[in-house]
C-alpha positions as CSV (number, residue, x, y, z in Angstrom):
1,X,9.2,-16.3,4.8
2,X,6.5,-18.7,3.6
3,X,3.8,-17.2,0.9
4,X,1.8,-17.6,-1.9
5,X,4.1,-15.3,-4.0
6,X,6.3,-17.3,-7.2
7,X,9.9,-17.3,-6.3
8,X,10.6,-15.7,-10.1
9,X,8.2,-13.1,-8.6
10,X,9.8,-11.9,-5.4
11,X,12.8,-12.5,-3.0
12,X,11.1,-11.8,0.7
13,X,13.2,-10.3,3.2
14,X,11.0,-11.2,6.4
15,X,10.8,-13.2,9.4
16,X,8.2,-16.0,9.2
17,X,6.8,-15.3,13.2
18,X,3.7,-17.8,12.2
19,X,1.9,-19.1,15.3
20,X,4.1,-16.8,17.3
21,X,1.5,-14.1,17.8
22,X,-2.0,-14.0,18.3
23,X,-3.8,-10.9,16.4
24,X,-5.7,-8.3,18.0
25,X,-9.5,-7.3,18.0
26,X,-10.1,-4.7,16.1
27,X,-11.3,-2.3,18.9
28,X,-9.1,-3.1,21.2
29,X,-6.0,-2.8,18.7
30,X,-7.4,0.5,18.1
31,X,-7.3,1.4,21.6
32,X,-3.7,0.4,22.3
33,X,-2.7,1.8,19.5
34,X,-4.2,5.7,20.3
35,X,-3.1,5.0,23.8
36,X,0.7,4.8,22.9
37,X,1.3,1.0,21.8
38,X,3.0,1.1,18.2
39,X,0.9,-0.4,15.8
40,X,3.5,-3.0,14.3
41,X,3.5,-4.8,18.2
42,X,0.2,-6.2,17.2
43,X,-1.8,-7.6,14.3
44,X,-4.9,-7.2,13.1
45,X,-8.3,-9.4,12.5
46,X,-7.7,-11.1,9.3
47,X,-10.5,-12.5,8.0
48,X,-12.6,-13.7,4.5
49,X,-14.7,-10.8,3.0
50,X,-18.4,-11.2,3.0
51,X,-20.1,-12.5,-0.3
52,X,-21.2,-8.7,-1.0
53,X,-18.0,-7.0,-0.5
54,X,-16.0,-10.3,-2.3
55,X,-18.7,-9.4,-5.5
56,X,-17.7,-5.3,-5.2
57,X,-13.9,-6.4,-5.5
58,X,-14.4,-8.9,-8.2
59,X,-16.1,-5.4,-10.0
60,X,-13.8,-3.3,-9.0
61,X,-11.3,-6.0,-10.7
62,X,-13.0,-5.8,-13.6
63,X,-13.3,-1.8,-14.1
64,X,-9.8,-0.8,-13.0
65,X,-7.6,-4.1,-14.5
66,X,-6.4,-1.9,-18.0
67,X,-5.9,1.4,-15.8
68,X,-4.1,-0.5,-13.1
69,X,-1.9,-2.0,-16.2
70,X,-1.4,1.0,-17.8
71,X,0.0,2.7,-14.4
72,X,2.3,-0.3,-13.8
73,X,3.6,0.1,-17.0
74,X,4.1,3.7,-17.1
75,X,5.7,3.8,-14.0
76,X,7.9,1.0,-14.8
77,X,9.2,3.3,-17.7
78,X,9.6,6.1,-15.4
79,X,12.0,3.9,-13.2
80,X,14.0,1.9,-16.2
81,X,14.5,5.6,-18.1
82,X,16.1,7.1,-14.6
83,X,18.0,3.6,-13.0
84,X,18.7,1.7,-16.0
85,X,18.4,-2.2,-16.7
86,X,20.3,-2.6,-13.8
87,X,17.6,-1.2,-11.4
88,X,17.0,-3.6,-8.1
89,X,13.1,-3.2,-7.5
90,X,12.6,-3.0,-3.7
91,X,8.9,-3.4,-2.4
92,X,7.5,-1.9,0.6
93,X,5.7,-4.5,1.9
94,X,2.5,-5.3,2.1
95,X,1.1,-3.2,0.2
96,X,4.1,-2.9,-2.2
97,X,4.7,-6.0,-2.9
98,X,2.3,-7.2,-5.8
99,X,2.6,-3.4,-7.3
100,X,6.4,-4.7,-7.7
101,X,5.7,-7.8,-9.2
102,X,3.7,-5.8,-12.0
103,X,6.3,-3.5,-12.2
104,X,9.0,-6.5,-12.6
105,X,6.2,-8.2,-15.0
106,X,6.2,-5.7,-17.5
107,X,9.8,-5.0,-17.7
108,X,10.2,-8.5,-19.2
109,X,7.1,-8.3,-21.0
110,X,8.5,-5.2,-23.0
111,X,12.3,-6.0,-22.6
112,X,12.8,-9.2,-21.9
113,X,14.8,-8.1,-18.9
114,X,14.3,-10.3,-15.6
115,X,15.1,-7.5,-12.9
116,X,15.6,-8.7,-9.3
117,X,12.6,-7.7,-7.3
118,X,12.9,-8.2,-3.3
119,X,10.1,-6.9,-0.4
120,X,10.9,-5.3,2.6
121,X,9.3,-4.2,5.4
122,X,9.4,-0.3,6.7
123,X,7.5,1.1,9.6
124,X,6.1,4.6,10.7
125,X,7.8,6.0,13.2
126,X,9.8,2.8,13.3
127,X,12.2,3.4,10.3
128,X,13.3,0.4,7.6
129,X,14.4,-2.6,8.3
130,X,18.3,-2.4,8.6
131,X,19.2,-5.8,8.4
132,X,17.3,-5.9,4.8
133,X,19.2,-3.1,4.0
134,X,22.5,-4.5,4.9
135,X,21.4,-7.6,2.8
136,X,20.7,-5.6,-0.4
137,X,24.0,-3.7,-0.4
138,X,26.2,-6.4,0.3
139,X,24.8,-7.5,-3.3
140,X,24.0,-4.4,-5.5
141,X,25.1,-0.6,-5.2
142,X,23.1,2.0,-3.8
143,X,21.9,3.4,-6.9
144,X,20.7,0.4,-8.3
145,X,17.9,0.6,-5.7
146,X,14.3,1.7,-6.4
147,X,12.0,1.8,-3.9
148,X,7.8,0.6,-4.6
149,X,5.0,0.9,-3.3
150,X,1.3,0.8,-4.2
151,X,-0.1,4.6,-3.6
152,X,0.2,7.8,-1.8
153,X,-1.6,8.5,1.5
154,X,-0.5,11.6,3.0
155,X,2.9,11.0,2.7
156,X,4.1,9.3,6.0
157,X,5.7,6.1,4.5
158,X,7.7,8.4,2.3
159,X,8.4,10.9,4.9
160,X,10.1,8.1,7.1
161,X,11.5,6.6,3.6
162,X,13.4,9.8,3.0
163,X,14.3,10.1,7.0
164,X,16.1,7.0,7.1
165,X,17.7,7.1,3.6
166,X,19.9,10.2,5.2
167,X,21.9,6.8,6.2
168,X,22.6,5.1,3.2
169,X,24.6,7.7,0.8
170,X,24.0,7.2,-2.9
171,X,20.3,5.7,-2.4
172,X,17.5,7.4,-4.4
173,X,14.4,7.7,-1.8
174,X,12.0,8.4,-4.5
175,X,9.3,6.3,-4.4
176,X,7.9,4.7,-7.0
177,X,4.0,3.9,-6.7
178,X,0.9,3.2,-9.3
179,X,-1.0,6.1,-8.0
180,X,0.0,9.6,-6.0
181,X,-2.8,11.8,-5.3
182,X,-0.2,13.6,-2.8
183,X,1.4,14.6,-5.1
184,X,5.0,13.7,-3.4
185,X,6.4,11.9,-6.2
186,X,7.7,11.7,-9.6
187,X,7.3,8.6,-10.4
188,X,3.8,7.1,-10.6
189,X,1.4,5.9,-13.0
190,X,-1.1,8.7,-12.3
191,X,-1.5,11.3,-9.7
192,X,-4.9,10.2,-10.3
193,X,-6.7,8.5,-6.6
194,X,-8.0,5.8,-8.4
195,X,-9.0,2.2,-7.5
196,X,-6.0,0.1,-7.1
197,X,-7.9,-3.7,-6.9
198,X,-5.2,-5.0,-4.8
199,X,-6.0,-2.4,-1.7
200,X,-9.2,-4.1,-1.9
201,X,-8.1,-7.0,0.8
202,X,-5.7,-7.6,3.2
203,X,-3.4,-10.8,2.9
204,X,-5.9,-12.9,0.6
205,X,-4.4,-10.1,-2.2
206,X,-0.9,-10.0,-0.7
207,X,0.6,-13.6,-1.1
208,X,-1.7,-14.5,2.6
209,X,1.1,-12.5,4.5
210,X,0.2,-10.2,7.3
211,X,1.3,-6.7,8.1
212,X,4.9,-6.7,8.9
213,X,5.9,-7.2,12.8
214,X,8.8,-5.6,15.0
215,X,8.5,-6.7,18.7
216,X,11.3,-6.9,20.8
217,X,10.2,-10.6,22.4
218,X,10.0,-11.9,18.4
219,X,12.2,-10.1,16.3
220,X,16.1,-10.3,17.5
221,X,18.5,-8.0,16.6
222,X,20.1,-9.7,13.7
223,X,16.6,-10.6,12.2
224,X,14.5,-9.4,9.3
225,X,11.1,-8.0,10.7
226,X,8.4,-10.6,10.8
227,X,5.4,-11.5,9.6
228,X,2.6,-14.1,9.5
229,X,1.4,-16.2,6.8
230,X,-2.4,-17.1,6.4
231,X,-2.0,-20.6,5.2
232,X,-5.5,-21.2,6.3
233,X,-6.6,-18.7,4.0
234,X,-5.2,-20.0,0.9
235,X,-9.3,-21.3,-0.6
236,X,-9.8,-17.8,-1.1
237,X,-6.4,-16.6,-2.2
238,X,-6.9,-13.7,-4.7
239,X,-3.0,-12.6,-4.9
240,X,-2.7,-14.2,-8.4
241,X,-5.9,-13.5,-9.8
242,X,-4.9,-9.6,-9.2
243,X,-1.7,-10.3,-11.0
244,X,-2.4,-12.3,-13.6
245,X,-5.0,-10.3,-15.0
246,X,-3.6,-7.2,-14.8
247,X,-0.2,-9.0,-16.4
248,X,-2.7,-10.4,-19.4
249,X,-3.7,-6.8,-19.9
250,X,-0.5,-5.8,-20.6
251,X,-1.2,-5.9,-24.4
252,X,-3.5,-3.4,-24.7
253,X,-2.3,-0.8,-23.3
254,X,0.3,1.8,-24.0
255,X,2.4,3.8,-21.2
256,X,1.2,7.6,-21.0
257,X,3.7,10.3,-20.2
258,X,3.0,11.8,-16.4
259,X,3.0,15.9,-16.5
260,X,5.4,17.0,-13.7
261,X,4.4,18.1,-10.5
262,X,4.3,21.6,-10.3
263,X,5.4,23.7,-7.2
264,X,1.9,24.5,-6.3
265,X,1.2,20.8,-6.3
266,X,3.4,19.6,-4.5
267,X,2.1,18.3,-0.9
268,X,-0.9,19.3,-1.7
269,X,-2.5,15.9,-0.3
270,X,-1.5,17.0,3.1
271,X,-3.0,20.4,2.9
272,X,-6.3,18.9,2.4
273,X,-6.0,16.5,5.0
274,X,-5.0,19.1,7.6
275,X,-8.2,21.4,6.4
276,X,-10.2,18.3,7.2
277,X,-8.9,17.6,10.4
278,X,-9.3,21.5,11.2
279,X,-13.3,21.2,9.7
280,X,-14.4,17.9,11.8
281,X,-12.1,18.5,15.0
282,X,-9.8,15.6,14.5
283,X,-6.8,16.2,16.9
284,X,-4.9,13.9,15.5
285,X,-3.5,14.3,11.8
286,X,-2.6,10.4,11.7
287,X,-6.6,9.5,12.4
288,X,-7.5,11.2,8.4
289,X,-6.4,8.6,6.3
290,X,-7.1,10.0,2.4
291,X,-6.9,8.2,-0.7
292,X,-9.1,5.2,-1.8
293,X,-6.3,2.7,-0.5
294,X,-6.4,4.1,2.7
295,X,-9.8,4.5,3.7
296,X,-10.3,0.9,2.4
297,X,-7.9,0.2,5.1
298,X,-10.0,2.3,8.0
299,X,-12.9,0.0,7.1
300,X,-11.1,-3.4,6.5
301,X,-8.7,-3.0,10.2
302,X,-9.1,-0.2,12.0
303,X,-12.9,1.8,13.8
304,X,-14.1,4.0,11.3
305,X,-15.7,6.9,12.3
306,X,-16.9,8.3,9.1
307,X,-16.2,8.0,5.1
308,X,-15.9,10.9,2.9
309,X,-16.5,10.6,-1.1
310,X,-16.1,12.8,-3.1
311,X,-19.5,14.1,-4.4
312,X,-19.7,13.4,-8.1
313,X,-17.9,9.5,-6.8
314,X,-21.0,8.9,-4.4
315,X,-22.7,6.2,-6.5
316,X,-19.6,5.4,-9.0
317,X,-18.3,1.8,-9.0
318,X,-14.8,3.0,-7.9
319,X,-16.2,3.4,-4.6
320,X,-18.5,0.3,-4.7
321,X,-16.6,-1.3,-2.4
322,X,-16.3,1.2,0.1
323,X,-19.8,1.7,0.6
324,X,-20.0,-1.5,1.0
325,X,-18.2,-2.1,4.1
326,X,-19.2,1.0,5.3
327,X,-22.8,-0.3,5.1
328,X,-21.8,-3.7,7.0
329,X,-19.6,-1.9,9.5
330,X,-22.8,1.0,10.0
331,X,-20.2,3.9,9.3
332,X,-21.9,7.2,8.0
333,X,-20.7,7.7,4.2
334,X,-20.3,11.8,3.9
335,X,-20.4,13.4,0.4
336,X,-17.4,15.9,0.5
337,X,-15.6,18.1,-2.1
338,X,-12.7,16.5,-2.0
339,X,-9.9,18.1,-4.6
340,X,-6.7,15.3,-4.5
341,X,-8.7,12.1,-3.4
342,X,-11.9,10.0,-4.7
343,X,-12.3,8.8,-0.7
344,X,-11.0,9.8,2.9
345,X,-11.2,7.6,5.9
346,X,-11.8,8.7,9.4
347,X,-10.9,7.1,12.6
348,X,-13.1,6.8,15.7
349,X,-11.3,8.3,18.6
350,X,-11.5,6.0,21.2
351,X,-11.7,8.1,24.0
352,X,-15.4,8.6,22.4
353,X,-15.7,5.2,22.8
């Protein structure tokens, strides 16, 4: 799979399908996709951010680089003090993928240990991809394996993670992520919802690869699922200036130790996401999408309906960005006293369309 990633960086267990499909406007992608079609059969509008929203990510760069560092690295403790040297990192890509390289980064900035780091893609309501699977363990044992991603929705990656992992005896399905305002995991940087730079944009921050693909007509049985590179993006490639400066940060900062989760807190993500649902007659759970990383994605890919910030975030520069798009996209931004998450997305249901 071509990319704009280092090969010391990451191994990538995809397809390349480049030029093999054509991507989808956004509203009728979104259509399809509340109709019945499975979202990974399509691809989404990628395109380069306006000069506006390009200036709110640079400072949203600038404001979150240590805390974004300091996450990686306390996570990347987390993970070494429960697998060992010997931990395989496995990314769950996209949005995984540059979170692992950090991860990777700072175990041989501290150690000096050059841990293998591959990206792979898993689906909702699709499962993992089995034929990267089969590739890892032919290589490394099941506990080896640590799973990463970037941040903590309302769980459904790591609900289907922990689904599919009831096949593969002896494989922790713990994620590992810089932020988890679910509260689902144990290992994280923060429980914290704060601004992860890198959920900013879509392939010009993730090695100009697209959302991973599983199509029947594209992707054969004994393939990796697919995905497209954005080699005509490459002029305004970010993926590296993410990295690198979060990587040159690394000498600053100190790892922090992570209270556990307590039983109250646990899944407490979802509860709020249901009462919100309940509050603006959303019939669909999967349409509330809450954290900042995914209500940046509602606005960069899918119809928004509305944005919800949490009150005393309204004019912060964590949500910059945000507001932003919202104001090019004309989606109402909603103060709301949200107790897990900075930001909540909401999706237009189409039938209102």
């Amino acid at each position: 799979m071509q990319s704009s990633y280092l090969a010391e960086d990451v191994t990538i267990l995809l397809k390349d399908i480049t030029g093999q499909l054509e991507p989808t406007d956004t509203k009728t992608r979104e259509k399809l996709i509340q109709s019945g079609t499975h979202y990974s059969e399509m691809l989404p509008l990628e395109y380069v951010p306006s000069p506006p929203y390009f200036a709110a990510y640079q400072n949203a760069l600038e404001q979150s680089t240590e805390q974004c560092a300091r996450a990686a690295a306390t996570v990347a403790e987390q993970i070494l003090r429960d697998k060992g040297k010997d931990v395989v990192l496995v990314s769950l890509a996209r949005a995984g993928t540059s979170i692992g390289v950090l991860i990777k980064r700072w175990i041989k900035f501290r150690y000096q240990i050059d841990v293998p780091h591959y990206t792979i893609s898993i689906i909702r309501g699709r499962g993992i991809d089995s034929n990267a699977m089969r590739h890892l363990l032919e290589q490394y044992s099941p506990k080896q394996i640590q799973f990463v991603d970037g941040w903590t929705g309302k769980g459904a990656i790591d609900n289907t993670l922990r689904k599919e992992m009831a096949a593969y005896p002896g494989i922790d399905p713990m994620l590992a992520v810089l932020s988890d305002p679910a509260r689902i995991t144990d290992f994280c940087g923060t429980h914290d919802d704060f601004l992860i730079p890198s959920a900013c944009l879509n392939s010009t921050i993730s090695g100009l690869m697209s959302r991973t693909v599983l199509r029947d007509d594209l992707i054969g049985a004994d393939d990796f699922h697919g995905a497209v590179y954005y080699g005509e993006m490459k002029d305004a490639d970010q993926t590296y200036g993410f990295i690198d400066r979060v990587c040159a940060a690394f000498g600053q900062i100190q790892p922090e130790e992570i209270p556990a989760r307590t039983a109250e807190e646990a899944g407490a993500g979802l509860h709020e996401v249901q009462k919100i649902a309940k509050e603006f007659g959303i019939s669909d759970i999967n349409l509330v999408k809450p954290s900042i990383g995914e209500a940046t994605r509602v606005l960069l890919r899918r119809v928004p309906w509305k944005l919800l910030i949490r009150a005393d975030r309204m004019e912060s520069e964590v949500t910059a960005h945000m507001r932003q798009l919202a104001k090019e996209k004309g989606v109402e931004v909603v103060p709301y006293p949200l107790e897990n998450y900075t930001a909540c997305g909401i999706i237009k249901e189409m039938q209102d369309v």
